[in-house]
N, C-alpha and C positions, 0 to 999 in steps of 0.2 A: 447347909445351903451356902453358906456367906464360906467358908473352906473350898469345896467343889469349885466355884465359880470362880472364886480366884484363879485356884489352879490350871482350871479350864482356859482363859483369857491367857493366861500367862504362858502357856504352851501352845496355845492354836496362834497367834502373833507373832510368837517367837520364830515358832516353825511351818514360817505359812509361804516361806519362797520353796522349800525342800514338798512342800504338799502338791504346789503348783508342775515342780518336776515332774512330779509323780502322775499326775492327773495328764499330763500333756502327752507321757508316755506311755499310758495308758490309753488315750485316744485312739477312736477309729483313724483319722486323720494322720497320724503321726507328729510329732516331735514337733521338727520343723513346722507344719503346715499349723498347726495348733497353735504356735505363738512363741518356740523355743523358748530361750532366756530372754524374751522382748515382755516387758507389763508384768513382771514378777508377780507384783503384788494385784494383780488384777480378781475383784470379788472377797476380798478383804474386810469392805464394810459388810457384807453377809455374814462373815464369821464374827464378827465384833458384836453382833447383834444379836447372834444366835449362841454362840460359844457360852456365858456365863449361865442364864437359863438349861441350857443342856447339860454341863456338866453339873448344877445346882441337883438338877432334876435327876440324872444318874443316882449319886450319892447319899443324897435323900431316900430313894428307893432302896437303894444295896444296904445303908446303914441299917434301916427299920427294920427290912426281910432277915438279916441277919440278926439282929436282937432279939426275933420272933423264933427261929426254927433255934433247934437243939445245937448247941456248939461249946466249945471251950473243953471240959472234962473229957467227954469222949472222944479224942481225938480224929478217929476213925471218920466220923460224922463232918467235923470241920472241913473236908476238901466240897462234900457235899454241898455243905451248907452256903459258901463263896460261893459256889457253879450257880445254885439257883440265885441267890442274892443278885449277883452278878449280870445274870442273863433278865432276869425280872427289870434290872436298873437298865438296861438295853433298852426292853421294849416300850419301854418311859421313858427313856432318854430320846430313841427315834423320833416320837410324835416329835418333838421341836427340833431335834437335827436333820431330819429328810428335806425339808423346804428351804433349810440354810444351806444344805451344800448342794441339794440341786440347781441354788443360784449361784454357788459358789463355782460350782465345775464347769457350767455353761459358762462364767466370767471366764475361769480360767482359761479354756480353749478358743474367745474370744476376748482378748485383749482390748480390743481397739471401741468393745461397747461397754456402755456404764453399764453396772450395778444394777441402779433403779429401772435403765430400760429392760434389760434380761426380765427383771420381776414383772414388769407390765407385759411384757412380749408373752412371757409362759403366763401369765392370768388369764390374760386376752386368747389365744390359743388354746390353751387348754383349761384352762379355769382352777381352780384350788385343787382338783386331782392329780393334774401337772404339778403342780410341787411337791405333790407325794408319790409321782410317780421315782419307783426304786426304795419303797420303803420295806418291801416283804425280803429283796434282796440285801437290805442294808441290814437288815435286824438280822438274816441268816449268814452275813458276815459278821457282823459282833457279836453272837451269840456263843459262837465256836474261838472266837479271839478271847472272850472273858471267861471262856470254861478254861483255856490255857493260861491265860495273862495271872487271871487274881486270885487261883487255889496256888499256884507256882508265887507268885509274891507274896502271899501270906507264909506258905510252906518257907521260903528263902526269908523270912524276918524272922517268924520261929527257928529256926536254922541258928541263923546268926545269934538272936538273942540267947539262945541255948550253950553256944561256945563262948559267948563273953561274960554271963553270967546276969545279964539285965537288958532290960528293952532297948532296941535297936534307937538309935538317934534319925532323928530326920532326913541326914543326908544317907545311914545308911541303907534305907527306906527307898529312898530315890536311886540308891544301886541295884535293890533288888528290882524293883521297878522295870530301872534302865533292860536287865536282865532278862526279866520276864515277858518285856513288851516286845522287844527284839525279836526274841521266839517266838510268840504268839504272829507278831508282824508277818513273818517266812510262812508259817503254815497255811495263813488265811489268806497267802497275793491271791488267788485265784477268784476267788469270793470276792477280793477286795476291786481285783481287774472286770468279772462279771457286772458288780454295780456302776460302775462309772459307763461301760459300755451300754449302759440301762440307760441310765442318768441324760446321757449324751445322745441317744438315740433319739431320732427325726421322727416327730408325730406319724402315725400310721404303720411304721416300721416292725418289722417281725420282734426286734428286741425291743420295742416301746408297752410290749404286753409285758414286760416284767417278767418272763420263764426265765429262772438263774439257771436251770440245767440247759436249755436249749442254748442261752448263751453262752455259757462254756464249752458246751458241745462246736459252735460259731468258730468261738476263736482255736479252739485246738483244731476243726479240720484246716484252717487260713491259714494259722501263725504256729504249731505248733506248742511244745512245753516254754517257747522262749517267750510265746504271746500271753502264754499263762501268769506268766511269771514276772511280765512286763513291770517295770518300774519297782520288782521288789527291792534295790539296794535304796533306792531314797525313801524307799515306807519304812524298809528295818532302819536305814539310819533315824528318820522321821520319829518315828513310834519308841526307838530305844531313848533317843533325846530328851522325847515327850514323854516318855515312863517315868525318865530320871526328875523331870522337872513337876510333871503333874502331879506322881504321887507325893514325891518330897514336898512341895511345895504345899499339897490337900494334907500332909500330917504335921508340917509346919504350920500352918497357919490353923489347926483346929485345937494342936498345942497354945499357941498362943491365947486362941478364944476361949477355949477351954480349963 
C-alpha cells in the first residue's frame, strides 16, 4: 500500500503539466481553445487527492492476485498470471480514479475554474454518476495497457536479471518500466483519446452515454487516424517517464520497507 502510493504521487505531480498537453490535445475543443500552455497545472488538487489511494489500491490488488494464481516455476504461466493480476488491479484501481480525473480533465480544459467548483458543478448536474461517467471506457483503456505494460516489464526484468546473473536493481526496474510503458502508451491513444472525449462530453450528448466504439467511430469519421492518435507524443513521453519513475520508485520504496 504505503510503495504504490508513493509511487503513484511521485509520478502523477511530477508529470502532471506533460498530462495536461495531452488532455487539451485531446479535446473536442482543441489545443488553443482548451487552455494551451495557459494554467498548466490546473486540476492538480484532484490528482493529489486521488493519486495515492489509486495507485495503493492498484498494487494491493495485482500483488495479492499474483501470489494466488500459479507463477514462478512454470514459466509459461507467468505472462498469464501479470495479464489477470494486472487487469484485476485496473478494475480496483478505476473505482477511485474515474471521479479524480473526471475532475481532473474538466479542470484541465477549463483553466480559468477552481477545482472545488468543477466538483460542485458535476455533483449538482449530474450527481455521483457524473463522476463515474467514463468508467467502462477507462477500465477498457487500462485493461489492454496492462496486458502490454506489466507481462513486458516483468518478461524485460527477468531478461536482464538473467544476463547479469541476479535481480535487477531498482533503477533497472524503472528502465524496464520506462520501456514497457512507452509501448503500452502507443497502442492504447486511441482508447486513451476515446475516454477523454467521454470524460469531456456535454450532459445529454451522444458521447456522454459512454459507447467507446461509437466514439471512436466519432473521431476517425472527423479527424481521421491523426484524431486517433491525438496527443500520443506527450502520453508515450508521459507514460515512459512515469514507467521509469513509478515502477522504480514502487520497487524502491518496498525494498526499502521490506
Amino acid at each position: 500500500l504505503k510503495a504504490g502510493g508513493v509511487a503513484g504521487v511521485c509520478v502523477d505531480l511530477i508529470l502532471f503539466p506533460l498530462d495536461t498537453v495531452k488532455t487539451r490535445l485531446q479535446s473536442p475543443q482543441g489545443f488553443r481553445k482548451a487552455g494551451g500552455f495557459r494554467g498548466i497545472y490546473a486540476g492538480v488538487p484532484s490528482t493529489a487527492i486521488g493519486s495515492f489511494p489509486n495507485a495503493a489500491a492498484f498494487f494491493i490488488t495485482y500483488e495479492n492476485v499474483k501470489s494466488v494464481l500459479p507463477h514462478g516455476s512454470s514459466s509459461y504461466l507467468s505472462p498469464a498470471t501479470h495479464m489477470v493480476a494486472a487487469s484485476l488491479g485496473e478494475v480496483v484501481a478505476c473505482l477511485i480514479r474515474v471521479p479524480s480525473e473526471v475532475v481532473k480533465q474538466r479542470a484541465q480544459v477549463s483553466p480559468s475554474t477552481s477545482t472545488l467548483r468543477i466538483l460542485s458543478h458535476t455533483l449538482y448536474h449530474e450527481g455521483i454518476q457524473g463522476l463515474y461517467r467514463g468508467y467502462k471506457s477507462t477500465v477498457l483503456r487500462e485493461i489492454p495497457f496492462s496486458l502490454v505494460q506489466f507481462p513486458l516489464w516483468e518478461s524485460l526484468k527477468d531478461l536482464w536479471s538473467w544476463k547479469q546473473g541476479h535481480v535487477v536493481d531498482s533503477w533497472q526496474s524503472a528502465v524496464c518500466g520506462a520501456f514497457a510503458g512507452g509501448f503500452a502508451a502507443a497502442v492504447t491513444t486511441p482508447l486513451d483519446v476515446a475516454k477523454t472525449r467521454i470524460m469531456l462530453a456535454k450532459a445529454g450528448s451522444s458521447n456522454a452515454r459512454g459507447n467507446v466504439l461509437a466514439a471512436l467511430g466519432g473521431i476517425w469519421r472527423t479527424q481521421g487516424l491523426s484524431g486517433l492518435f491525438a496527443g500520443v507524443v506527450p502520453r508515450m513521453a508521459a507514460i515512459s517517464l512515469g514507467g521509469f519513475i513509478f515502477l522504480g520508485t514502487y520497487e524502491k520504496t518496498r525494498q526499502l520497507l521490506l
